[in-house]
C-alpha positions in Angstrom: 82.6 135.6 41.1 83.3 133.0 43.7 84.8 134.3 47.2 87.9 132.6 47.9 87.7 132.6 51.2 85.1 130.8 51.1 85.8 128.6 48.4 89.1 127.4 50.7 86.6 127.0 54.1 84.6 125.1 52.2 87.8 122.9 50.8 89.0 122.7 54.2 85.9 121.8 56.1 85.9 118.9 53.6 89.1 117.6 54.2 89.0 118.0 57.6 85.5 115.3 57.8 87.9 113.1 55.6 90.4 112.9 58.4 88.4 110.9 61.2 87.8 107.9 58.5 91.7 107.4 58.6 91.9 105.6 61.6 89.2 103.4 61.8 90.3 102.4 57.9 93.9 101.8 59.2 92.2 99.9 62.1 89.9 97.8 59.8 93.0 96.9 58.0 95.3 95.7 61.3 97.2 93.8 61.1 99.3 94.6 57.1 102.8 94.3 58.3 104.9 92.2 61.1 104.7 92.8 65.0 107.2 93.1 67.1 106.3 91.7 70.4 108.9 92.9 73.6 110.3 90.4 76.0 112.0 92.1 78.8 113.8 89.3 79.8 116.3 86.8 78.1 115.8 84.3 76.1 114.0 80.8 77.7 112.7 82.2 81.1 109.0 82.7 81.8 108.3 85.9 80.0 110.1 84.6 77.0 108.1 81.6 76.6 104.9 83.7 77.1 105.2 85.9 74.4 106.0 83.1 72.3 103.3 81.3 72.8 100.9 84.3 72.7 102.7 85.3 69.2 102.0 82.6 68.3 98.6 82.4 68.4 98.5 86.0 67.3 100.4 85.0 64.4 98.0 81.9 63.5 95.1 84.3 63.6 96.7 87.0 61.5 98.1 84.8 59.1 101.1 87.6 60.0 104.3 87.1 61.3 105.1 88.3 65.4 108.4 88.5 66.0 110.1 88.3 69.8 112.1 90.5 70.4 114.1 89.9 73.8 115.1 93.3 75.3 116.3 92.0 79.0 118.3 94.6 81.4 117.3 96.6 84.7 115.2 93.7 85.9 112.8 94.0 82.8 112.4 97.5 82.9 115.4 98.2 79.7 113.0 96.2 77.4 109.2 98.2 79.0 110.9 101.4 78.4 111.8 100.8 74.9 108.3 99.5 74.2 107.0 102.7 76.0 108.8 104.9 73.2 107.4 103.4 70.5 104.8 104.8 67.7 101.2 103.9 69.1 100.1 101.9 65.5 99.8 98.7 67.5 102.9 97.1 66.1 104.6 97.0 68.8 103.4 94.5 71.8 105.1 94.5 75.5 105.1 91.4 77.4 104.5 92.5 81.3 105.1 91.1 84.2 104.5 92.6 88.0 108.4 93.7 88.2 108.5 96.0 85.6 105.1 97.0 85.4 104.2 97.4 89.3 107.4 97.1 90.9 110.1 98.4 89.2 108.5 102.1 89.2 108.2 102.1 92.7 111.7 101.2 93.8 113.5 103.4 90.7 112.3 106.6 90.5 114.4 107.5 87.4 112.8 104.8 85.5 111.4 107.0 82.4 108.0 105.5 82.3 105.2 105.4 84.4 102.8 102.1 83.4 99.4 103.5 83.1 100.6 106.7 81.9 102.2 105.5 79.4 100.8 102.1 77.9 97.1 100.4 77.7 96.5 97.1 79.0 95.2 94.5 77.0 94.9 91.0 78.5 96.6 88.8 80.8 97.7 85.7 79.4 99.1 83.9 82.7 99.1 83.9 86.2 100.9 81.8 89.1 100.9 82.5 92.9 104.4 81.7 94.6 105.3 78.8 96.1 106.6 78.5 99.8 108.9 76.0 100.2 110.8 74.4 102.7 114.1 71.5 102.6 112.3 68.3 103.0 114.4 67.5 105.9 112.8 70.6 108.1 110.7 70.0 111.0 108.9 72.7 109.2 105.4 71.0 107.6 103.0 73.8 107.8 103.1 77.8 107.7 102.2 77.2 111.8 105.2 75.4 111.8 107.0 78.4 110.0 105.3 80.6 112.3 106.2 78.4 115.3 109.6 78.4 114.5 110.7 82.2 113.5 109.2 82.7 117.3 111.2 80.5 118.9 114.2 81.2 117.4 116.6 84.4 118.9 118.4 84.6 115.8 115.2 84.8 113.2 115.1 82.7 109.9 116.6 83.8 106.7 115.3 83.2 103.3 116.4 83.4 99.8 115.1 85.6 96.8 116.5 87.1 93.7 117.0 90.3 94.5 115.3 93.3 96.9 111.9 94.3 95.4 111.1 91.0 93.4 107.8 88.8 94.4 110.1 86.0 96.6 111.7 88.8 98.5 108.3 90.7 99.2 106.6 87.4 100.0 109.7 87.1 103.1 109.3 90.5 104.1 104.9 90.3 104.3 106.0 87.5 106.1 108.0 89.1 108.8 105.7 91.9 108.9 102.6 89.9 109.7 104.1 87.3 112.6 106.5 90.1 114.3 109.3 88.2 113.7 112.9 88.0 112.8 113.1 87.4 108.8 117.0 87.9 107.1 116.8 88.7 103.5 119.9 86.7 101.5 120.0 88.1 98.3 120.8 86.5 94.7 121.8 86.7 91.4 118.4 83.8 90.5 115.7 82.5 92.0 117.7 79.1 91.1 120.7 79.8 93.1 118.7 80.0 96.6 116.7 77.2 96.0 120.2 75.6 95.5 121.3 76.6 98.9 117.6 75.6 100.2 118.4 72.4 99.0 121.7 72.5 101.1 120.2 73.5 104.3 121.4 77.4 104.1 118.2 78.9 103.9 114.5 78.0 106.1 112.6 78.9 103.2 111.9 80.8 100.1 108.9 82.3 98.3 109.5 81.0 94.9 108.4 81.3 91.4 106.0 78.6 90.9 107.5 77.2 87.9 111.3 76.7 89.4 109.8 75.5 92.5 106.8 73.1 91.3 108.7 70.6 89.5 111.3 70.3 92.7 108.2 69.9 95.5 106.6 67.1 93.0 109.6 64.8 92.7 109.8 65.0 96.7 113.2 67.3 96.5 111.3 70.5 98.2 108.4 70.7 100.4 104.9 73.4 99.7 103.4 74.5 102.6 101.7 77.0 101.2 100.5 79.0 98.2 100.4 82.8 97.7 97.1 83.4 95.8 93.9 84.7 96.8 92.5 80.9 95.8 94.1 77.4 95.7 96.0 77.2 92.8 94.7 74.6 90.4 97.7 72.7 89.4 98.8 72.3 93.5 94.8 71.9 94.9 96.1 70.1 98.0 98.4 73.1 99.4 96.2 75.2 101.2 96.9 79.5 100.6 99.3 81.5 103.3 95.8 82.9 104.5 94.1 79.6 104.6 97.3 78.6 106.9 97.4 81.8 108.9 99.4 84.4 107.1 95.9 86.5 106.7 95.8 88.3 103.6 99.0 87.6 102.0 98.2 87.4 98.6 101.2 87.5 96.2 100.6 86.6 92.7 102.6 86.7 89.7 100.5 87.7 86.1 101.8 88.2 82.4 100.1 90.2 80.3 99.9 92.1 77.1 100.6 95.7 76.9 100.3 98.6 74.0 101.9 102.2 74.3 99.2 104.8 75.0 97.7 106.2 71.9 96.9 102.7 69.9 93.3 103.0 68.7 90.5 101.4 71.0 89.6 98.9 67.4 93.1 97.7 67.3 93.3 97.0 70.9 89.9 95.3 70.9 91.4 92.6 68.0 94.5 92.0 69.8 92.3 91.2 72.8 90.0 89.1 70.8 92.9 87.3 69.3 94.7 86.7 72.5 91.4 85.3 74.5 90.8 82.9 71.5 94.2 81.6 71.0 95.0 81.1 74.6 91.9 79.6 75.1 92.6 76.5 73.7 93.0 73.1 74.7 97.4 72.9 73.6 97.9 76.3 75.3 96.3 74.9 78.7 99.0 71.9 78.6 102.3 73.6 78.0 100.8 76.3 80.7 100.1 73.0 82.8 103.4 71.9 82.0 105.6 75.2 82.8 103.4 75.6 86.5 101.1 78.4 85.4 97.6 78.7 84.8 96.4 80.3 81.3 94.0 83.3 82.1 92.9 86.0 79.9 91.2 89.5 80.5 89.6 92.5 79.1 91.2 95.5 79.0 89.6 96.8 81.9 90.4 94.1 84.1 94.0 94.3 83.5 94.1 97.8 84.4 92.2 97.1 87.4 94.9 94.8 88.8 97.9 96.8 87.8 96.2 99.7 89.9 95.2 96.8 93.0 98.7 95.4 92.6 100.2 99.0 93.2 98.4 99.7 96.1 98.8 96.8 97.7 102.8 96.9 97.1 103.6 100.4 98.4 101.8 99.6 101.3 104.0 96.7 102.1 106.6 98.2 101.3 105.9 101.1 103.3 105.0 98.8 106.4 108.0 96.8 105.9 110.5 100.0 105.0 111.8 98.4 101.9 114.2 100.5 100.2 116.4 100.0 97.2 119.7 99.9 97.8 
């Protein structure tokens, strides 16, 4: 007579070797059904058009449908936090963006996620530095200039940005921090509306989005003096970077990127890279990027994560140094 003790071990140490093979099966088989890819903005800005493109591509290489979904609110971090609560299958993508990945945590401690706690990087698909720019009619033709001018001025310069803790308004305050000098914060409701008053002579300068401010300093409306990235940006090669033109070290760029919730299984992650790196890679990808003032980059994993953790260094020590505070 069988013992059934050992009868049921023996069943359950069988099931139990059964169990590992379901998720590399369920990964082999990614994707079966439509994703649903986060934009935490509205519809037509930046991060919109990203994960359009991007689902796009994902889409073509699927042969399965990506849908947008545009989950704006809280300066993108409404739309992260949903995608942070979602089942970690890997049918659920999160477009990123420094704000609500980097910045966002920092300045709102009550945000309920925490970015590499919570979610897995996959790959940046874009990148662009900021812009500085200047009214054409200014005296102002170089960051010296800039420089030259804050100094002699009692008063200080203001500048224009879209709100405390966003890239043009950290870009003001680096400023201010590393010349010693006066720098006035005006705060509003779009990067468009101080460019407006730029335009109009209300504001010295801003630190804009590249792709608000690039099509403005081509057509002669705005003048670049300088770029924020670590490198000349290829689209502007003749404007040197703030450090090339004496702001040393201030490197402010702006990236995009795709992001999973914690949990999704290293396979599926790997063919969502894969896919992305392929489709973004080619040559009609590179002209709208061209087109919008961005430059189409991908990444492993690794990488991504790697910048996000640079990124947040670098931030809470400016905004430490410059004692930036929400309010």
């Amino acid at each position: 007579m069988k013992d059934p003790w050992i009868e049921r071990a023996t069943l359950l140490l069988a099931l139990a070797a059964c169990v590992p093979a379901a998720g590399p099966a369920a990964a082999q088989a990614y994707p079966t059904k439509p994703i649903r890819f986060i934009a935490p903005y509205p519809p037509a800005g930046t991060s919109d058009i990203l994960a359009r493109i991007a689902g796009q591509k994902l889409a073509d290489a699927w042969d399965q449908r990506v849908v947008v979904d545009n989950r704006p609110g809280a300066s993108g971090s409404l739309g992260t936090e949903i995608g942070a609560k979602s089942a970690p299958d890997g049918y659920t993508l999160v477009l990123g963006s420094v704000a609500p990945i980097v910045l966002n945590p920092m300045f709102y401690p009550n945000i309920a996620y925490q970015s590499l706690r919570d979610f897995t990087p996959v790959s940046l698909i874009g990148r662009a530095p900021q812009l500085v720019v200047v009214n054409p009619s200014s005296p102002v033709k170089s960051v010296k200039d800039l420089i030259a001018l804050a100094k002699s001025s009692k008063e200080g310069l203001n500048y224009g940005a879209s709100g405390i803790g966003t890239l043009p308004h950290l870009g003001g305050e680096w400023f201010r921090v590393l010349t010693g000098t006066r720098m006035e914060h005006i705060s509003y409701k779009g990067t468009i509306l101080a460019i407006q008053d730029l335009l109009g002579g209300r504001l010295h300068v801003i630190f804009s989005d590249m792709p608000i401010a690039l099509p403005l300093a081509n057509s002669g409306k705005l003048r670049a003096i300088a770029v924020t990235g670590a490198r000349r940006f290829p689209l502007t090669p003749d404007i040197p970077t703030a450090t090339e033109a004496g702001l040393t070290g201030l490197v402010l760029d702006n990236w995009w990127g795709v992001l999973v919730v914690k949990g999704v299984a290293r396979d599926i992650v790997g063919r969502i890279n894969a896919a992305l790196v392929r489709g973004l890679g080619q040559p009609d990808v590179k002209e709208i990027y061209t087109r919008l003032g961005l430059e189409a980059v991908t990444s492993t994993p690794q990488e991504f994560t790697d910048i996000i953790r640079s990124d947040a260094a670098k931030f809470s020590k400016l905004i430490k140094d410059a004692g930036i505070t929400a309010h």
